[in-house]
N, C-alpha and C positions, 0 to 999 in steps of 0.2 A: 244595929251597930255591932261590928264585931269585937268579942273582947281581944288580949292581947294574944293568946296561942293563937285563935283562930286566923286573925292576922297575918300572923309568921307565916301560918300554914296556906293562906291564902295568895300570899303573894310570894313567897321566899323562897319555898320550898322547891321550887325547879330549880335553888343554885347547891341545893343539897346532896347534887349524885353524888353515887358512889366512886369516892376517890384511893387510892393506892396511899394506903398507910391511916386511915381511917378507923381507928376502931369502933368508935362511939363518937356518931355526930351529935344536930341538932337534935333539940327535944329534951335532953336530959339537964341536970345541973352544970354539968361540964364536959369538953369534947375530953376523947383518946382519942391521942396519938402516937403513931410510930414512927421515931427516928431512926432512919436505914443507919446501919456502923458505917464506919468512917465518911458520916457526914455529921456538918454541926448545924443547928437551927435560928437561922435568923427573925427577929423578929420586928414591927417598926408599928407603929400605929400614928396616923393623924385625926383630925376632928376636923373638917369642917362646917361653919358657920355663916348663916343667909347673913347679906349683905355686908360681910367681912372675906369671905374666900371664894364668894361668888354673888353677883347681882340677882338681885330680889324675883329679875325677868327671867333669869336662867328655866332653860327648859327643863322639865324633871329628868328627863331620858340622862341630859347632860350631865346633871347633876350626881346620878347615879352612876354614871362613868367615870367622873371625874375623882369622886369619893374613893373609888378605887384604885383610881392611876396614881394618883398621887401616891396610895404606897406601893404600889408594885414598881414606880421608881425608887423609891429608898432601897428597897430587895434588889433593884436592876444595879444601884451603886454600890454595893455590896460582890454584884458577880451570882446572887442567888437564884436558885429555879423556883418559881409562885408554886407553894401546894394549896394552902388552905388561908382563910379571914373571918375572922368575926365581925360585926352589926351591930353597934349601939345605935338605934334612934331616936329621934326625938320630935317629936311632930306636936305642931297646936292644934292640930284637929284631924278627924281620920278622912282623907278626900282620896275617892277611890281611882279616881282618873291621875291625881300625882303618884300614888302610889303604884298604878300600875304601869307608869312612865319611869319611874325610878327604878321601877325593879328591872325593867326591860332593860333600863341602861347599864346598870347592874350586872345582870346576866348576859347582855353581848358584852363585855368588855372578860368578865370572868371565864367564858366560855372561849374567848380569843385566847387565852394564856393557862387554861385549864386546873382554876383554882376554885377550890370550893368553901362551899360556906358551912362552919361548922359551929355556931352560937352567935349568942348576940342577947340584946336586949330590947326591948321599945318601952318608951313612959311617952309624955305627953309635959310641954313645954315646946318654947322657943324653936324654932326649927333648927336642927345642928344634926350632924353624920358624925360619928369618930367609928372606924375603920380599923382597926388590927390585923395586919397580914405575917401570914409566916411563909417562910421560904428554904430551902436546905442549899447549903452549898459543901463542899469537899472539902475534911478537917484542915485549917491549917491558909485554907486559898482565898478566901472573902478578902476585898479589896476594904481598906478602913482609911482613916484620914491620916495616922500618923505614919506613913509610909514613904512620903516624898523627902527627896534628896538633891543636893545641889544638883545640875548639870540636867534633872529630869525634864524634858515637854513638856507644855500644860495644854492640852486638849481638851476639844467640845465636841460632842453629837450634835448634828445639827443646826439649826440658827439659833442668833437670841434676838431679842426684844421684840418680837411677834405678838406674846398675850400682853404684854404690857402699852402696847402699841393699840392693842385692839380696847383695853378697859376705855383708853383713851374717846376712843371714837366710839363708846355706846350709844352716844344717844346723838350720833350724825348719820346724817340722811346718805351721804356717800360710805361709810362705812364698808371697808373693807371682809364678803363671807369670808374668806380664807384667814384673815387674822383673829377673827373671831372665834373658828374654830380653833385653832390655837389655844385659844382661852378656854373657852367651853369642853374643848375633848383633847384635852395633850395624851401623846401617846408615849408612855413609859417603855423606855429602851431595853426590855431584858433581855430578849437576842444578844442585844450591842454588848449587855455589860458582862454577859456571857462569856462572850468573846474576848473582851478587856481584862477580864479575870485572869487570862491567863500570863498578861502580861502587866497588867496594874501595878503600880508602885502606890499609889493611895487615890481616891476617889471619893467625888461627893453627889448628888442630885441636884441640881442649879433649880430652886423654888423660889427664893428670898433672894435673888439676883447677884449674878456672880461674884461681883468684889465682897458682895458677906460674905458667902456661901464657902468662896474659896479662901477666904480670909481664916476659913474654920481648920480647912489643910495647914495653913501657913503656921499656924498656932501649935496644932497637935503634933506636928512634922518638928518644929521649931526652926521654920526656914524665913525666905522673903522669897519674893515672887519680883519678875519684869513680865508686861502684857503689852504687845503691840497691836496699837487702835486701828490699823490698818487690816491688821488681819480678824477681825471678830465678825463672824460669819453672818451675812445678812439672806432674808429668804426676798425673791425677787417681788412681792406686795409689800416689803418693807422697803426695800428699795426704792418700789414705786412713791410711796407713801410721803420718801424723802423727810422724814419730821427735824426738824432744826436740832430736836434734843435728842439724836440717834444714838450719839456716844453713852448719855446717861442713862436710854432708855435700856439698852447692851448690857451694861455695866454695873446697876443698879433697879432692873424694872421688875424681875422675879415672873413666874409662873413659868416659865418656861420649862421646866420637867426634863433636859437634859442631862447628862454625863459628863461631867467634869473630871478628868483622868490624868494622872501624871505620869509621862512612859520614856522611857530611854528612845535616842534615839531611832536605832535601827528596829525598837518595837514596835512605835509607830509606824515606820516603813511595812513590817510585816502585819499589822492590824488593819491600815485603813483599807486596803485593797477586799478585805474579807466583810468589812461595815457596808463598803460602796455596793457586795454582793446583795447585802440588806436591805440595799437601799435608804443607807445610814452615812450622811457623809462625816468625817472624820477630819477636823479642822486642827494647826498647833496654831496658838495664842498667847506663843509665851513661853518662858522659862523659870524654872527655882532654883534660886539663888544663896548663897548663905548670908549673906544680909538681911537682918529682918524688916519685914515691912509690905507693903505691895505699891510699886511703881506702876507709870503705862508709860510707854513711849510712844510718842508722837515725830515723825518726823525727825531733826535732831533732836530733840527737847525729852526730856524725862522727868516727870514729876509723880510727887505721892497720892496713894489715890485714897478717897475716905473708903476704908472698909464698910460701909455702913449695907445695909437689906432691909428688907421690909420686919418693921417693927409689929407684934402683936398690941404689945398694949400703949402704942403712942400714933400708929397709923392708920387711917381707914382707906381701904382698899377697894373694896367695891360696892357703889352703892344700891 
């Protein structure tokens, strides 16, 4: 049995290249690093947890993608470039076939956005990931949530309620692969948010499903929000899928790992054409309002929506 360096060393260590602004990576007590001037450094860290942020059956490969996407979307909400993450593990026993599936997932996802790994930890417990990524962006341009203003757009990257559509149908025999992967490997828009940076008025990463998430804008902004349920963007297996509770699913189902972005108009006009380059489509759903609250219109009808998302310590998400 390996002890703990040997480990690191055995499986981690091909996410260790040599990166641009690295002084002192892994290995030691602590990374160096360098922050180029006139950039400032973002940082975000999540943790997830078996059978809470992902099912028990999840593939390791997945798992190890996932850990990572998750925050190089919060960097992507942000407008940040992925340099470097740290690795706290936690594993109930060392199994060399999941770790060599995690790591692999791990390293194509980190090698897709060229972010390295530069510390971490592993003990032994519970099986759980928390994830630390940092990212630079240009002093002064990072997209934050208190930035929206009455008359702003309210945009999405891509569709929603795809992963929350797919939890649904884990354990059905027709199951949808495409919305599964949704769940299992969301892809973190940092192109996209790249791109939004330059015109962002505030921005969030839709995890815990839109009416929280952007509830968190509406707060820090001190605005309200109107959302038209007509326009929230579906992918064509959600379509198919047709579930009775699409609106809810949309509005409150979470994982979905898109960009939520508030832009003047004619900024959306000049952003989405350069997203659809990406092959990032670029949806408005809406407006901020100076009314506080978040409405959805329906048709003629307009009512109040529960801000509510997915709860840590009240919901269980995946079994």
């Amino acid at each position: 049995m390996m002890d703990e360096f040997q480990l690191i060393r055995h499986y981690f260590s091909g996410l260790t290249a040599g990166s641009e602004g690295v002084v002192l990576g892994i290995g030691d007590d602590a990374a160096l690093l360098t922050v180029p001037s006139g950039q400032e450094l973002a940082v975000t860290s999540d943790t997830l947890v078996a059978g809470r942020h992902f099912p028990h059956q999840t593939r390791p490969f997945d798992i190890g993608w996932k850990a990572l996407a998750v925050n190089l979307s919060d960097l992507a909400a942000m407008g940040a470039v992925p340099r470097w993450f740290t690795l706290a593990l936690t594993l109930p026993a060392q199994d060399a076939d999941w770790l060599a599936g995690f790591s692999e997932g791990l390293k194509a996802l980190a090698d897709l956005h060229g972010v390295a790994l530069v510390g971490g930890d592993t003990t032994r417990g519970s099986l759980s990931i928390t994830i630390t990524a940092m990212g630079l962006v240009p002093t002064g341009r990072a997209m934050r949530r208190d930035g929206a203003v009455q008359g702003d757009l309210i945009c999405v990257t891509g569709t929603l309620g795809d992963a929350a559509l797919a939890l649904r149908q884990l354990s059905e025999a027709s199951a949808d692969p495409s919305l599964r992967r949704r769940l299992d490997r969301p892809t973190p828009r940092v192109e996209a948010g790249q791109i939004l940076a330059e015109w962002g008025m505030a921005a969030i990463d839709l995890s815990d499903g839109l009416a929280g998430d952007l509830n968190h804008i509406l707060i820090a902004s001190q605005v309200g929000a109107e959302l038209r349920a007509e326009k929230l963007p579906q992918s064509p297996a959600f379509k198919r899928a047709a579930p009775a509770d699409a609106l809810a699913l949309q509005l409150h189902g979470g994982d979905d790992y898109e960009l939520c972005v508030c832009l003047r108009g004619e900024d959306f006009q000049a952003a989405q054409p350069r997203l659809a380059a990406l092959g990032v489509p670029l949806t408005c759903i809406g407006s901020i309002s100076a009314a506080p609250g978040l409405r959805l219109r329906q048709g003629a009808e307009v009512h109040a929506i529960e801000p509510r998302g997915y709860q840590h310590f009240s919901d269980t998400r995946a079994p």
